[in-house]
Backbone as CSV, one residue per row, in Angstrom:
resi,resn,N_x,N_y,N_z,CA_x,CA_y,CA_z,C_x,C_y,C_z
1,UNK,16.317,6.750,3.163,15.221,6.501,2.251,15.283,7.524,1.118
2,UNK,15.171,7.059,-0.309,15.575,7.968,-1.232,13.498,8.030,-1.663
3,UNK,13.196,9.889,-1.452,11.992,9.991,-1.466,11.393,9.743,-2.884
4,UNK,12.571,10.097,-3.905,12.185,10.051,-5.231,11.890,8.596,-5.961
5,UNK,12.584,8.212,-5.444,12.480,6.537,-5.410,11.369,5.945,-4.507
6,UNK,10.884,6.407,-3.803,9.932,5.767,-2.813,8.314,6.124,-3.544
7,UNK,8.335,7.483,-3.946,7.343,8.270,-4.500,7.102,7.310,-5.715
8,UNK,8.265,6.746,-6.667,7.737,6.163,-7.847,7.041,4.769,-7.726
9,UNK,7.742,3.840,-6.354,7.333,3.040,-5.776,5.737,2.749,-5.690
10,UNK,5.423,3.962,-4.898,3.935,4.297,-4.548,3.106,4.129,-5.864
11,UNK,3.453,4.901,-6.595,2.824,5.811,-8.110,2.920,4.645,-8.822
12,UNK,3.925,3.798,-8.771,3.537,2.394,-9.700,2.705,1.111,-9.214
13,UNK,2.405,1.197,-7.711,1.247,0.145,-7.468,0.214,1.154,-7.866
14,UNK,0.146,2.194,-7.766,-1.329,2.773,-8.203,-1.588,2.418,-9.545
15,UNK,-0.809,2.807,-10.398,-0.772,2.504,-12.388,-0.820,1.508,-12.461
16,UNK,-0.177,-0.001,-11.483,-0.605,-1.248,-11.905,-1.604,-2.239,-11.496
17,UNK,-2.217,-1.026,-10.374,-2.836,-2.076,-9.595,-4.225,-2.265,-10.935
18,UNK,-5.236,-3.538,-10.584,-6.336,-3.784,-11.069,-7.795,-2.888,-11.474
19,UNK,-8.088,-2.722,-12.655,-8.978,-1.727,-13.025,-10.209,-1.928,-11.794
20,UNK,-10.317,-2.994,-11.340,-11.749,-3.333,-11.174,-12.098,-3.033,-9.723
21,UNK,-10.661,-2.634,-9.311,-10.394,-1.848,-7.297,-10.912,-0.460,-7.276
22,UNK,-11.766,-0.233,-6.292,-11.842,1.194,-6.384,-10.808,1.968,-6.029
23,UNK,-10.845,3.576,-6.259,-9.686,4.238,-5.767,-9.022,4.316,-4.762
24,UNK,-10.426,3.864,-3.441,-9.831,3.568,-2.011,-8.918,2.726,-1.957
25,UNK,-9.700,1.109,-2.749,-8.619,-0.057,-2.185,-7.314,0.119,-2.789
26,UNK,-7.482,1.012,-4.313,-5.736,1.038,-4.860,-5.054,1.463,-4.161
27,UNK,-5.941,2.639,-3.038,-4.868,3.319,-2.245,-4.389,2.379,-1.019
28,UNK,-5.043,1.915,-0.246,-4.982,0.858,0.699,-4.529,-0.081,0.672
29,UNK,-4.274,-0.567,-0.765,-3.173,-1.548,-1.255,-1.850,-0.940,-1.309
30,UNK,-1.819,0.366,-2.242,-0.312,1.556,-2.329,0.529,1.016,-1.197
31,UNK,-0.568,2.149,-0.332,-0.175,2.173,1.317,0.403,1.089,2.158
32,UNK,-0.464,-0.121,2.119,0.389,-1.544,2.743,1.404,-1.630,2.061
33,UNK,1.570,-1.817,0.388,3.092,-2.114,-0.029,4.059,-1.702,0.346
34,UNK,3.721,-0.130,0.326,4.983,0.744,0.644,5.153,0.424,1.989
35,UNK,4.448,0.309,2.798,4.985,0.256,4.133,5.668,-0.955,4.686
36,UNK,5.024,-1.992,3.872,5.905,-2.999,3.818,7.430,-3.447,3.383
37,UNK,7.576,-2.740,2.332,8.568,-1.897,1.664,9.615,-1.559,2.341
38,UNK,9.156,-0.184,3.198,10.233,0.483,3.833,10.215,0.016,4.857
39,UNK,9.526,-0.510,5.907,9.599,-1.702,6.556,10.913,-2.773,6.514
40,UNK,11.130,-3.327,5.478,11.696,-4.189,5.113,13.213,-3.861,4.865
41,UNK,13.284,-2.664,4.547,14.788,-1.972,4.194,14.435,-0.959,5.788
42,UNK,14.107,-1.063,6.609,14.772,-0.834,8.065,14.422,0.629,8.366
43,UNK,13.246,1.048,7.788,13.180,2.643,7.811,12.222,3.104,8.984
44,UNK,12.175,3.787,9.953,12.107,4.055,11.368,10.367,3.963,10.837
45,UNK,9.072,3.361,11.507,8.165,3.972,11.569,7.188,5.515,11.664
46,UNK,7.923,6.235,12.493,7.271,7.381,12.448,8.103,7.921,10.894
47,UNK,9.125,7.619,10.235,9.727,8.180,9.073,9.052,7.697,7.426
48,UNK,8.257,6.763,7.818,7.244,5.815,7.472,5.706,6.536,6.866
49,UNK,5.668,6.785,8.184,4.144,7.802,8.812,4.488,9.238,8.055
50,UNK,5.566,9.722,7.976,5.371,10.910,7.551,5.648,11.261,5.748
51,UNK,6.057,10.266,5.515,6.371,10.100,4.124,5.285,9.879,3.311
52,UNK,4.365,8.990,3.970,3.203,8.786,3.142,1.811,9.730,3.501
53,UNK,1.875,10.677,4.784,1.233,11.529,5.181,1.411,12.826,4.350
54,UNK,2.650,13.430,4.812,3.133,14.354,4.276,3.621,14.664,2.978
55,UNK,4.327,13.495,2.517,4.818,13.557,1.079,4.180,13.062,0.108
56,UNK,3.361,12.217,0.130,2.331,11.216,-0.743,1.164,11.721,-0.596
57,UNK,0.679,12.328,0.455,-0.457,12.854,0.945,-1.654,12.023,0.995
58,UNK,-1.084,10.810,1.330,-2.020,9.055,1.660,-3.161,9.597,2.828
59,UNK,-4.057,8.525,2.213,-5.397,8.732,3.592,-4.731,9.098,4.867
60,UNK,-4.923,9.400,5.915,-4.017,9.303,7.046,-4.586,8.045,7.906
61,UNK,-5.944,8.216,7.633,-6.479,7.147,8.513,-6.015,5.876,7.896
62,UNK,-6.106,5.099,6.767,-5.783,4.031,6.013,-4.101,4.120,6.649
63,UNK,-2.924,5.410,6.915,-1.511,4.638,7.300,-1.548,4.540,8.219
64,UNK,-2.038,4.953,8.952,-2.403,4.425,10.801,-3.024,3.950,11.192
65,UNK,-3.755,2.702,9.941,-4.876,1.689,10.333,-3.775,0.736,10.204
66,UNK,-2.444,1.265,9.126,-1.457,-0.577,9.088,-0.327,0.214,9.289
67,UNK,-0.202,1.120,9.827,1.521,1.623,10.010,1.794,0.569,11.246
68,UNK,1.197,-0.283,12.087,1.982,-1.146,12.898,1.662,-2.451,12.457
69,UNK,1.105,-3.084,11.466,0.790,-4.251,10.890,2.699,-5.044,10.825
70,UNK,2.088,-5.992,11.306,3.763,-6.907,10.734,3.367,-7.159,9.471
71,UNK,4.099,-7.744,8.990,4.806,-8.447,7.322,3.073,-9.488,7.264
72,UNK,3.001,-10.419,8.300,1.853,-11.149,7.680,0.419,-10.230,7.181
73,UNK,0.231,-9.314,8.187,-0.795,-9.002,8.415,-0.327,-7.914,7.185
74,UNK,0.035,-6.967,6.971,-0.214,-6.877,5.435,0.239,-7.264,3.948
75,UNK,0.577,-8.574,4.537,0.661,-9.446,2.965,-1.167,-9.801,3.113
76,UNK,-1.677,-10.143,3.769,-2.945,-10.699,4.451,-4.000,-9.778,3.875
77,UNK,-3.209,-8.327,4.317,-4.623,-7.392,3.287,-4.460,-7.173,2.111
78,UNK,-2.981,-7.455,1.573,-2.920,-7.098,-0.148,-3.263,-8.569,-0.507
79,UNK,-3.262,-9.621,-0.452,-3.663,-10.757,-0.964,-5.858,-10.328,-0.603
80,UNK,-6.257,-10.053,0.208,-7.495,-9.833,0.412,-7.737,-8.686,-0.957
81,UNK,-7.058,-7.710,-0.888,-7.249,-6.282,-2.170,-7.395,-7.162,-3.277
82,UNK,-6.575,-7.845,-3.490,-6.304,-8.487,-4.893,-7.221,-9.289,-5.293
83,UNK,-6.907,-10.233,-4.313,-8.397,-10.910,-4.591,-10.329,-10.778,-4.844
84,UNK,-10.192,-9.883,-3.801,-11.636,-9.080,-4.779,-11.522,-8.520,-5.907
85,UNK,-10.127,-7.927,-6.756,-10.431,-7.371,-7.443,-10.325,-8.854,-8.836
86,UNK,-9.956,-9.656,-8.697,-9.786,-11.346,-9.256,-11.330,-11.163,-9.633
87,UNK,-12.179,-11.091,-8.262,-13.520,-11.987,-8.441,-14.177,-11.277,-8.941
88,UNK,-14.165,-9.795,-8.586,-14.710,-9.068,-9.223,-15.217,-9.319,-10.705
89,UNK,-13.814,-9.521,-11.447,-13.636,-9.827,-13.238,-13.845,-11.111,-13.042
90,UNK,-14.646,-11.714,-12.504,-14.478,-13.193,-12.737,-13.450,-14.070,-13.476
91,UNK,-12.230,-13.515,-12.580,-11.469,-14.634,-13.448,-10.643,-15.682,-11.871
92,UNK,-11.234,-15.616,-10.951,-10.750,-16.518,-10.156,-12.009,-17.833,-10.527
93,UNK,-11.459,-19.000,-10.770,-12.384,-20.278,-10.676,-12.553,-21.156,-9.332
């Protein structure tokens, strides 16, 4: 896992996520991506856990509320993040 690359990963769902999310859910969104992320390119869980603990310095409780989530279950909460932040701005019809 290249950390410098993982770190910008993080740092760019935060800058793109939706004005209208609070700081929690941007983070709680961050957090599922990335883990989904490194997840996906095969990177050990506890190596997971400590990257976004230690190096990101992520809620701890928020990565060990989805550090064992499969693939549905947090596509499931970033489609939920997103979507409040849609209705929020009223632009879902």
């Amino acid at each position: 896992m290249n950390k410098v690359f993982m770190t910008g990963y993080y740092q760019g769902v935060v800058e793109v996520a939706p004005a209208s999310l609070s700081a929690a859910k941007v983070e709680e969104l961050a957090i599922t991506m990335t883990i989904q992320h490194l997840r996906h390119a095969g990177v050990k869980v506890s190596t997971i856990h400590d990257f976004l603990v230690l190096d990101i310095q992520a809620n701890e409780r928020l990565v060990n509320k989805h550090i064992n989530d499969n693939a549905d279950q947090l596509e499931t909460v970033q489609a939920k993040l997103l979507s409040s932040a849609f209705m929020k701005r009223g632009n879902i019809e």
